[in-house]
N, C-alpha and C positions, 0 to 999 in steps of 0.2 A: 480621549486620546487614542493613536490607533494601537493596536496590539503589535508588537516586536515580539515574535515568539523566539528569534536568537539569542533577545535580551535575557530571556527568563535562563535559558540555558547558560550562556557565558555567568552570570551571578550565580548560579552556584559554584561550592569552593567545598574542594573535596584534599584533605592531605592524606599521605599515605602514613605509615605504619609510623613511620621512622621519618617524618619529616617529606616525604617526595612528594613532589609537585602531582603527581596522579595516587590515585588510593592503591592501598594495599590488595592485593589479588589473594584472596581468602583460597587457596586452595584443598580444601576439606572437603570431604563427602558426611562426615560427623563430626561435634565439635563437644567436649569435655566439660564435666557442672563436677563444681567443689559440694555440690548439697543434694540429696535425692528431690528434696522439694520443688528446687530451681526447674529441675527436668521436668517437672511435671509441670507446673506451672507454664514451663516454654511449650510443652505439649499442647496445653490448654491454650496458647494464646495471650498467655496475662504474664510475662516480663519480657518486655523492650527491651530491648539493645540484645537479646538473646537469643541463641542460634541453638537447633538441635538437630537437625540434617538437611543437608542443605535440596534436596528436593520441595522442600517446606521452603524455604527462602536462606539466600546468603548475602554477607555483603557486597559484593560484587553487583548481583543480581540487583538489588535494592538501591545501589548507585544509579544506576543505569536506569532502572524503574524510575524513582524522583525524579531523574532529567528529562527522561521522554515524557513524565507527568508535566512535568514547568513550559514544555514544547508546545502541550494540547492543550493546557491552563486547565486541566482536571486534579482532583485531589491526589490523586494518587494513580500505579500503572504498577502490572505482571507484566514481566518478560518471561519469553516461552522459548522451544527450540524449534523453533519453526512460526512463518505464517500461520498457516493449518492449524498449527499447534495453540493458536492466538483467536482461529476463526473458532473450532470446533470446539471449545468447550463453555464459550459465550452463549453459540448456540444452544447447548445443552441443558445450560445454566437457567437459560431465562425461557423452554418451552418441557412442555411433556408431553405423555401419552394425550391424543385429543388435541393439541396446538395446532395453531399455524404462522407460518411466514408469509407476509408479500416480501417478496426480493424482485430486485433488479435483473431484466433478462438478460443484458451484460455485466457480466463478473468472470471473473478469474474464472476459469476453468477446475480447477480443483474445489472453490465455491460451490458453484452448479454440481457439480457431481456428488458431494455432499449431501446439499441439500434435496437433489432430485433422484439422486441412487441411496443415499444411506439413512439419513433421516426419516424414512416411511419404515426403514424397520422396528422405528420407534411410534409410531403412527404419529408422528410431525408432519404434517403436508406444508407443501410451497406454492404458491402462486408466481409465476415470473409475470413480469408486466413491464411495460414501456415506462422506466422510472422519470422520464421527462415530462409523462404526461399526468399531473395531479390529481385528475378528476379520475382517472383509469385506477389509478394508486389507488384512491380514497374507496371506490367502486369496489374493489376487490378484497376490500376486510371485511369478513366475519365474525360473530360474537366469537369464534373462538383465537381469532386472529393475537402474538402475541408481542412478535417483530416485525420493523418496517427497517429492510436491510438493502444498504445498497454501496456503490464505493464513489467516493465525490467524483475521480475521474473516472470513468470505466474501462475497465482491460475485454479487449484491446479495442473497443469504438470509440473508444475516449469523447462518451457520452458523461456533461456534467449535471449531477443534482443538484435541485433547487433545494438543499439544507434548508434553510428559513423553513421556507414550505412545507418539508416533509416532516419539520418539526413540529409545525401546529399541526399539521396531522394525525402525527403521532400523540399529540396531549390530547386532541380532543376526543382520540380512542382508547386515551389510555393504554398506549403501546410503548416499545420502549426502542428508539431510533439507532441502529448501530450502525456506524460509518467507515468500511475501509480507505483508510487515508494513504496509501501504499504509494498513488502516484503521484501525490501533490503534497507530501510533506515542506513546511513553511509557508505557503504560498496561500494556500487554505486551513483554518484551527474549525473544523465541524463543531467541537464546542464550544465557540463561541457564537455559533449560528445555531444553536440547540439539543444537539448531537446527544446523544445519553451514551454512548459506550462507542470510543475510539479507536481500531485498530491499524496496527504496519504490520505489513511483511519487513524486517530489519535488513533482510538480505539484500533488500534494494537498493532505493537512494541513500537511506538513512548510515548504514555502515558503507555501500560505496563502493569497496573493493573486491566485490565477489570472493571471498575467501572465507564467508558466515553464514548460514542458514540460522534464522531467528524473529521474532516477531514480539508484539506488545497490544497487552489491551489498559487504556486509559480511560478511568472513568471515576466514579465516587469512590469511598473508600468501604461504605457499607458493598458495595457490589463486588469492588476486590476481595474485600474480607469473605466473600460468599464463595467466590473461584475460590479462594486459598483452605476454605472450612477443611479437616481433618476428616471429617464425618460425612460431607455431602458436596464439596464440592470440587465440580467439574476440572480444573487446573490442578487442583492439589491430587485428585483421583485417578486423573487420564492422564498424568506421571512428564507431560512434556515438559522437561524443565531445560532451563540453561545452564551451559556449562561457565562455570565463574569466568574462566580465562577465554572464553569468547564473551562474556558478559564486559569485561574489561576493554577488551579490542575495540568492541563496536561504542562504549563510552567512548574513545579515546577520537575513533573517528567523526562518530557527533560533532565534535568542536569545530569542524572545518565545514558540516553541513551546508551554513548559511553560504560561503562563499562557492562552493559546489553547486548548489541548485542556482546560481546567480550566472554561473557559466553553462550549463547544462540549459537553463531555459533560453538566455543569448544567443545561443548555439541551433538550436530548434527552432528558434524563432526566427534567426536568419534564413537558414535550409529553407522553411516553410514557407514561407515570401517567396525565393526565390522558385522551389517546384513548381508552388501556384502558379508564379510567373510566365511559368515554361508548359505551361496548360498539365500539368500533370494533376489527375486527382487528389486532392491533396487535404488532411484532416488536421486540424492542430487548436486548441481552445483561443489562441493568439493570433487566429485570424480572422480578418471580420467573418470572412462567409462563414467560421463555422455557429452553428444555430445558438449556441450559448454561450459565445462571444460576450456580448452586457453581464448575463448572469453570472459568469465566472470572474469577471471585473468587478464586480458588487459585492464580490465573497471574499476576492484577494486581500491580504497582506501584500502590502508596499514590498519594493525591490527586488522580491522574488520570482515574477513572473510566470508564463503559465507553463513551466515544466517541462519537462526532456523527451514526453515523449511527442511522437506525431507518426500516421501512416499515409503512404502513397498507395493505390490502386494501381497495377500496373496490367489488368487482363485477364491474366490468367497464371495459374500456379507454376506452369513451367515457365512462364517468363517471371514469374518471382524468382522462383529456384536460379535460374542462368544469373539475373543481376545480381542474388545475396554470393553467390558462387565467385564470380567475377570482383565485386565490391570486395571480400576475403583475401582473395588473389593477389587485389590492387594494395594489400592493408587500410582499406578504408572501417576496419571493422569488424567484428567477427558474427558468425551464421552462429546464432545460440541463443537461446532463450532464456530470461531474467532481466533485469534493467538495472541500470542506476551505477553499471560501470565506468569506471575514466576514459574507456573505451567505448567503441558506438555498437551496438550488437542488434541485431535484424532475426526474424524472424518471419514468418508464416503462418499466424495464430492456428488458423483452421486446420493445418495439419499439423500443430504443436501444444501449446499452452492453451487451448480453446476443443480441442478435439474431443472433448470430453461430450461436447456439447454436440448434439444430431443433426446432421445437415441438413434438413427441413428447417430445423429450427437457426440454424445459422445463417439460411438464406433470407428465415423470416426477418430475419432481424439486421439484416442489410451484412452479414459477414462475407467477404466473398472470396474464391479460389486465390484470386489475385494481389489480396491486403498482406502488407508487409507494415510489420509492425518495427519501428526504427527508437530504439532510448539511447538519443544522440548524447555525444561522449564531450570529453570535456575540450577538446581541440581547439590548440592558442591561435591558430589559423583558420578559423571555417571557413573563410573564402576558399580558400585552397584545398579544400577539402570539400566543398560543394562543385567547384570547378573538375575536380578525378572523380565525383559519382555522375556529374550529368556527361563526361564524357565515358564511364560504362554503359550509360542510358544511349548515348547516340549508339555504341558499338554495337550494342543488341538491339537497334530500331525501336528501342521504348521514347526516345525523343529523336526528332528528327535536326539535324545541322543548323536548318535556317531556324527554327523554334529558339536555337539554345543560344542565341549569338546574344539574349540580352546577359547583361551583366549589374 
């Protein structure tokens, strides 16, 4: 049967305090023991249902955890307060002095810098490599090698992994596979393609309304238990925690995911036909030309389709600049970096979200002055709203009159 990761979400059933249809929002930063024992005990780990400060975990937090776990079909999930807050202590968790990473040579930008700026002050090394390419992947582990990291769609090339793949790879080195799922929440579950440790940025699709910075990592329950240790782990030590009553919100917004990323890929998926059309460079996982077009179809979950995001080529930076300028102007959207708004927001990777990364190495890697990165909005009209961007595109000569008359 095929996997409905909405399904696992909608079937959970949370009442609040006093009967409400959503749970109670624990707001405590400590929380009160009738026995010295109990505390100590909750200290240790060993009484459930018990709370003793809520950087340790609260209920809030732990709702919201359970649901993004029923999402990725993993035992269990940490919510953090932030992506970063979700990447960086996985990483820390699972390498040491002497490790190493292959990673994906497209990732987030705050990824790469991470990994390529701050992780050597732990003597962690990285490898980046063409994660499409298996045989390059596999080539570039060494006995000390200890993760194979990459994100299913990649920011902003929206380069997709072959999961499957990188999974048996990962067992046959005995490594341990972590998946940032940031841009294909629903659409792709990495573990059920193999994936050992799941993460989101929350800030994105998943809560939706740009009003939350936040993140999750989903995986087994021995692993979480390991981030959460008192004594040694990474989540519980590097202190990023969520705040309950953003832990609440972004539950709350969860519920409408499914039919969100149902509009948001419709919507892109439209656009992208039609750019193509109009000879514009144009990248999107849902169209044939792009190279992993099958492979992303062999991974999806039904109905969800391939996602909101997609980029256009348009030359060069000042003509990016002039049409996201223009496109703001028109309200088609706004000039800012992040995705998974109800609104469409554009961007510039190379000199934004990606900057982090060296222009050598952006060129190497096909990034270019001119990529505009688009996390198309939820618009009850795309025609008409494809219609007022390719007419910014005629007014600045990025398309020409007779090109655009198809419809």
């Amino acid at each position: 049967m095929a996997f409905k990761p909405a399904n696992n979400i909608q079937d959970l059933q949370y009442f609040g305090e006093f009967g409400g249809v959503n749970p109670s929002i624990s707001d405590s930063s400590t929380y009160t023991f009738l026995s010295a024992k109990t505390m100590f005990d909750t200290f240790e780990g060993n009484a459930d249902g018990c709370y003793l400060y809520s950087r340790h975990s609260s209920p809030s937090n732990l709702y919201l955890g359970e649901a993004l776990a029923a999402m990725e079909d993993t035992e269990t999930a940490n919510v953090s307060a932030s992506g970063m807050g979700a990447i960086t202590p996985v990483i820390m968790q699972l390498c040491g002095a002497g490790d190493h990473i292959v990673s994906s040579r497209t990732i987030y930008g705050g990824t790469y810098a991470f990994l390529k700026n701050f992780t050597p002050r732990f003597h962690i090394e990285t490898s980046f490599v063409d994660i499409t390419n298996l045989e390059m992947v596999e080539a570039a582990i060494t006995e000390n090698t200890k993760v194979l990291y990459c994100e299913s769609v990649s920011n902003p090339l929206l380069e997709v992994a072959d999961i499957k793949g990188l999974a048996e790879i990962a067992k046959r080195h005995n490594l341990k596979l972590v998946v940032d799922n940031t841009f294909s929440p629903l659409s792709i579950s990495p573990a059920k393609l193999g994936a050992d440790v799941v993460i989101h940025s929350l800030t994105k699709f998943i809560n939706g309304s740009s009003d939350t910075v936040g993140g999750v990592v989903c995986g087994t329950q021995e692993f979480i238990n390991d981030l959460r240790n008192v004594n040694d782990g990474a989540s519980m030590l590097l202190g990023s925690t969520m705040d309950s009553l953003r832990a609440a919100s972004v539950l709350k917004n969860l519920r409408t995911l499914h039919i969100r990323m149902q509009q948001h890929s419709f919507n892109a998926q439209f656009l992208a036909e039609k750019f193509e059309h109009d000879g514009l460079k144009t990248v999107y996982p849902g169209l044939q030309s792009h190279p992993s077009h099958e492979l992303f179809k062999s991974m999806m979950n039904d109905k969800y389709g391939f996602g909101g995001m997609l980029t256009i080529d348009v030359g060069s930076l000042e003509k990016a600049n002039e049409l996201m300028e223009l496109m703001q102007d028109k309200n088609l959207g706004y000039l800012a970096v992040s995705l998974g708004f109800y609104k469409t927001l554009f961007s510039a990777p190379g000199s934004s979200t990606s900057s982090e990364i060296p222009e050598e190495e952006q060129q190497e890697m096909g990034l270019s002055d001119g990529l505009i990165r688009f996390s198309i909005g939820l618009d009850a009209d795309i025609e008409r709203t494809y219609h007022m961007m390719r007419d910014c595109m005629e007014a600045l000569d990025i398309l020409s009159p007779k090109a655009s008359t198809s419809v």
